[in-house]
C-alpha positions as CSV (number, residue, x, y, z in Angstrom):
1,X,0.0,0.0,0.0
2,X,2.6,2.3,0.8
3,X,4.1,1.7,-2.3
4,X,1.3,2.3,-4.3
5,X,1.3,6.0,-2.6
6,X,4.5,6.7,-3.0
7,X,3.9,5.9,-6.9
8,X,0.8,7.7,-7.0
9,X,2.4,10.8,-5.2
10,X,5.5,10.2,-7.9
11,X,3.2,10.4,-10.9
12,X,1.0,13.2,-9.5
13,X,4.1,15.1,-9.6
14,X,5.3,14.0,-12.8
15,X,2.1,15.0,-14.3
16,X,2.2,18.6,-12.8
17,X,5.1,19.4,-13.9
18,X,4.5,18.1,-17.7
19,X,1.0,20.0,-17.3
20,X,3.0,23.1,-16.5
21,X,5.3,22.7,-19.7
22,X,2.4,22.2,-21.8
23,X,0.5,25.1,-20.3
24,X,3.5,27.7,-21.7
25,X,4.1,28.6,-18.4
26,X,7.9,29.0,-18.7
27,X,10.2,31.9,-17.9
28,X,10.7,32.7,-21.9
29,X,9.2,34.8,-24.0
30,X,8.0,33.1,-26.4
31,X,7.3,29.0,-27.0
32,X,11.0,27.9,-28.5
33,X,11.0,26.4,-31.8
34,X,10.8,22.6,-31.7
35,X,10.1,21.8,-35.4
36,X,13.2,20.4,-37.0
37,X,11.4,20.7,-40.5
38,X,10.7,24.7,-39.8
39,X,14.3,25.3,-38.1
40,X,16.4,23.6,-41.4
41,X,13.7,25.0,-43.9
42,X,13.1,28.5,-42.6
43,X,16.8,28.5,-40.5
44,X,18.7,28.1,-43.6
45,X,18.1,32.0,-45.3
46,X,17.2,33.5,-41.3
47,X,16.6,33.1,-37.7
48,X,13.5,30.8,-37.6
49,X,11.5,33.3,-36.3
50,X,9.5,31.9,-33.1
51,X,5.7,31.1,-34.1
52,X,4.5,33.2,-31.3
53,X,6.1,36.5,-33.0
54,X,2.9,36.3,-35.6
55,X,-0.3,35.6,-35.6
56,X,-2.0,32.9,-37.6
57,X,-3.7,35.2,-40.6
58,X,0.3,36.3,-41.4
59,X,1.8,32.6,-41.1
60,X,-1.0,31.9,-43.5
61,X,0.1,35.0,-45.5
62,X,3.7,34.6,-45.9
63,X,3.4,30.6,-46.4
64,X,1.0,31.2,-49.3
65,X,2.7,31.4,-52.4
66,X,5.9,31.1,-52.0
67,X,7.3,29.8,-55.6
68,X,5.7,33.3,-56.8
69,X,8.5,35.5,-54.8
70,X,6.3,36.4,-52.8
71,X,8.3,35.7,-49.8
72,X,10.5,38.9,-49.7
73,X,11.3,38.9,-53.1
74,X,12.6,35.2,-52.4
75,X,11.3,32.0,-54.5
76,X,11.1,29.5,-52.1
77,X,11.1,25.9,-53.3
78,X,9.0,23.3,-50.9
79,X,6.9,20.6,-51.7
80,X,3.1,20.7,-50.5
81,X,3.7,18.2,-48.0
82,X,6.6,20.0,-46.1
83,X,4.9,23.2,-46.7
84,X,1.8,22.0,-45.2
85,X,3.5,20.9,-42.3
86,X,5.3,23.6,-41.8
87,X,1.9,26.0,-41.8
88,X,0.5,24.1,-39.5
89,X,3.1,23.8,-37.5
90,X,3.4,27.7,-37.7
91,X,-0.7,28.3,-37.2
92,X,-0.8,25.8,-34.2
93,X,2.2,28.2,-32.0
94,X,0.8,31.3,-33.7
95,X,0.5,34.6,-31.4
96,X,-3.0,34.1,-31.5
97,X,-3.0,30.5,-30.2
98,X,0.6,31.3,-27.1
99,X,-0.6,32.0,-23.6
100,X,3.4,33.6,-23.8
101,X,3.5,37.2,-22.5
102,X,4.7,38.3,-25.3
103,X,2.8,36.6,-27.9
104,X,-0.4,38.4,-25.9
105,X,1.3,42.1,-26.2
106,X,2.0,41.8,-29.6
107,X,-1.9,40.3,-30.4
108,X,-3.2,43.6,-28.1
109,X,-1.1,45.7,-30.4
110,X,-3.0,44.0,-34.1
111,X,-5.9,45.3,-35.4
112,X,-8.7,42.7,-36.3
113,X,-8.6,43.3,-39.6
114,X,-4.3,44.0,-39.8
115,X,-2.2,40.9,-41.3
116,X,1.0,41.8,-40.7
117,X,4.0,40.5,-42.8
118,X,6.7,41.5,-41.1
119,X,7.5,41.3,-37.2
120,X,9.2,44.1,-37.4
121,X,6.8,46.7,-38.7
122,X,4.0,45.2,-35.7
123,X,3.4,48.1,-33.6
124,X,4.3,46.2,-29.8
125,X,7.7,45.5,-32.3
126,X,8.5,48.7,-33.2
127,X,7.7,50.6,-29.4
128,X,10.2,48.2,-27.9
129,X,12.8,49.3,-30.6
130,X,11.8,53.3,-30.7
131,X,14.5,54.4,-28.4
132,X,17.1,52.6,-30.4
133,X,19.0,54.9,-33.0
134,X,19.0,53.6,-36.5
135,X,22.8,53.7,-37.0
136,X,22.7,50.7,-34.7
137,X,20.3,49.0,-36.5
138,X,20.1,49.6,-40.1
139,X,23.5,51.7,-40.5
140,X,25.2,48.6,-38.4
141,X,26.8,46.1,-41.3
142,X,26.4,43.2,-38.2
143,X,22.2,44.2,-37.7
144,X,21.0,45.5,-40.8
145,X,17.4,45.3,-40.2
146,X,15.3,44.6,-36.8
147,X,14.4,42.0,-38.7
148,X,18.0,40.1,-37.3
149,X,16.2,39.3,-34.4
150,X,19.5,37.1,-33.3
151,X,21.9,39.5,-34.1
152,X,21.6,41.1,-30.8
153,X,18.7,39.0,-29.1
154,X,21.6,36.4,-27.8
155,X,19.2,34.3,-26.5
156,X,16.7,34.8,-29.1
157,X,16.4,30.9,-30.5
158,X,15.2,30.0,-26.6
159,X,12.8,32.6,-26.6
160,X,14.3,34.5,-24.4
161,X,13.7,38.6,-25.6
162,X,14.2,40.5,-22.5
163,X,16.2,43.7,-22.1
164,X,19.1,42.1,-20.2
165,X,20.1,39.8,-23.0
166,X,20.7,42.5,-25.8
167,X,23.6,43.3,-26.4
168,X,24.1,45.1,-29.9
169,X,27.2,44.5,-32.1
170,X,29.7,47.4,-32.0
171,X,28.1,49.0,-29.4
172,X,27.2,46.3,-26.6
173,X,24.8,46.1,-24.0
174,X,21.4,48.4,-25.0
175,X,20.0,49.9,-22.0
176,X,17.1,52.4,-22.7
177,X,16.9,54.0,-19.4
């Protein structure tokens, strides 16, 4: 009998803590990617940006026709079955679907009827980045574009965005007090 509590107690606990991963309840900012078909895909041109940074209407967007260069002036060559994966992948970790605090400021910052394309042009985005002068983003050779999430997000591929982990290149750590 005692053995059967102690197992019971064992897989109680077990089962909170795998309820507690599923639930998003982690100390990142976002849900870390954890397709492999997404991350070589999508990770070969860029940083395979993390699901959560979009919601589901621009996933479906930018995934739509992508062997019209329609992706950033990019032909993109997947095969339905990879792509279709890869969407719903995408859809299922969108914004709009993340119980991540920062999925749910950038969905309070999109307009019902606004798809956005780019992260970086989403207005949550851009007010985190206003304070930052453009010649350390796009006149910085090593940035280019807030679009680099990674270049000075360090811990950007575990989802980790806050303002203690930036440190831009040629300048170092960004503090916008």
């Amino acid at each position: 009998m005692k053995n059967i509590l102690i197992l019971s107690t064992l897989l109680m606990f077990v089962s909170f803590i795998a309820l507690a991963h599923d639930n998003d309840s982690h100390e990142s900012d976002f849900k870390v990617v954890l397709n492999e078909s997404y991350s070589e895909e999508c990770g070969i041109c860029h940083f395979a940006y993390l699901p959560g940074m979009l919601p589901s209407k621009s996933w479906k967007l930018l995934l739509s026709d992508l062997k019209l260069k329609n992706h950033f002036d990019e032909e993109i060559e997947l095969d339905n079955a990879t792509k279709d994966q890869i969407l719903n992948y995408l859809i299922s970790h969108s914004a709009d679907k993340s119980n991540y605090k920062r999925s749910k400021k950038i969905m309070r910052t999109i307009s019902r009827d606004e798809i956005p394309a780019r992260i970086s042009e989403i207005r949550y985005i851009k007010d985190k980045h206003r304070k930052i002068p453009s010649k350390l983003v796009t006149g910085n050779s090593e940035v280019e574009s807030l679009s680099n999430c990674d270049s000075c997000h360090k811990d950007a591929i575990n989802g980790i965005f806050d303002d203690d982990t930036v440190s831009i290149p040629g300048y170092g750590k960004w503090d916008d007090d």
